[in-house]
C-alpha positions in Angstrom: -1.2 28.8 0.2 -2.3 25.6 0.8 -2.9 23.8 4.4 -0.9 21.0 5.3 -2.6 17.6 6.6 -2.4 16.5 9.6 -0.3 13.2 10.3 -1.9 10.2 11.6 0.2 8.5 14.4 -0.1 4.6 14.3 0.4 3.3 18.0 1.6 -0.6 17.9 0.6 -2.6 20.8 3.7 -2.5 22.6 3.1 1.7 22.8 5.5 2.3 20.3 4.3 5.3 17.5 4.4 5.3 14.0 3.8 7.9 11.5 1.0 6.8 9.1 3.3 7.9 6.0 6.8 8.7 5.8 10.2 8.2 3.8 13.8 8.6 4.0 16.6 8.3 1.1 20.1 7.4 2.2 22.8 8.3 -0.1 25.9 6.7 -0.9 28.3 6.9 -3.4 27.6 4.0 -5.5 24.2 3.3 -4.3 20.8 5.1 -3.3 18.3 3.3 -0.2 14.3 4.5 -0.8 12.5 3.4 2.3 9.1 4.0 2.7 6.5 3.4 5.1 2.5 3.5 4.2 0.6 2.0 7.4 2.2 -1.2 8.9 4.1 -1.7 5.5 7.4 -1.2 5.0 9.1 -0.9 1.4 13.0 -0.8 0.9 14.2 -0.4 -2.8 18.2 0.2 -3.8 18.9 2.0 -6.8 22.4 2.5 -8.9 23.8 6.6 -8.7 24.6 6.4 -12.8 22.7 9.1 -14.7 21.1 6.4 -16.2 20.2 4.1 -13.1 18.7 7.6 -11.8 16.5 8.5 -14.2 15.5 4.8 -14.7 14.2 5.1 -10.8 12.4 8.1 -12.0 11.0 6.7 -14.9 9.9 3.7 -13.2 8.3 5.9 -10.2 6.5 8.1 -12.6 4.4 5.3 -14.7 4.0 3.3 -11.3 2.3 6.6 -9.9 0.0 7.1 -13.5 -1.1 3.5 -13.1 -2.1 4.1 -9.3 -4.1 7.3 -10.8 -5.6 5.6 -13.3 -7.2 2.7 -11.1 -8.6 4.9 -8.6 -10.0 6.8 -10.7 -11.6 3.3 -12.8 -12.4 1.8 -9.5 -14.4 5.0 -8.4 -16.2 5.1 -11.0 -17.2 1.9 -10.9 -20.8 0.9 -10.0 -20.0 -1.5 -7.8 -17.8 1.1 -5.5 -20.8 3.3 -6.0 -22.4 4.2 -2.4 -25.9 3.0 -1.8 -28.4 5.8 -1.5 
């Protein structure tokens, strides 16, 4: 089994914490809330609760991922990202 990572807690200036990561989906009958946090930004997307609307949020999540993969992995393998030894 694999171990789980530790969070990283963000504390703001006015001592309030923040997880480093998180998300939350609120559901509705007509409508479906993504919110996500990834350091100090914040991301809100509303999606349609059709079949179709659904799988288009999945589709959409899926190549945006791949395209995320793919650039790392150009981008670290890059010679200018390349450590100096």
């Amino acid at each position: 089994m694999a171990k789980a990572k530790a969070q990283s807690v963000i504390q703001t200036d006015d001592d309030t914490l923040y997880y480093e990561r998180c998300a939350g989906i609120d559901v509705h009958k007509n409508l479906l809330v993504v919110c996500m946090r990834i350091g100090r930004k914040t991301e809100s997307r509303e999606y349609g609760t059709t079949n179709l609307r659904i799988a288009k949020m999945l589709y959409s999540q899926l190549v945006f991922r791949k395209l995320t993969e793919l650039l790392n992995r150009l981008l670290l393998s890059s010679p200018f990202c390349q450590s100096a030894k």
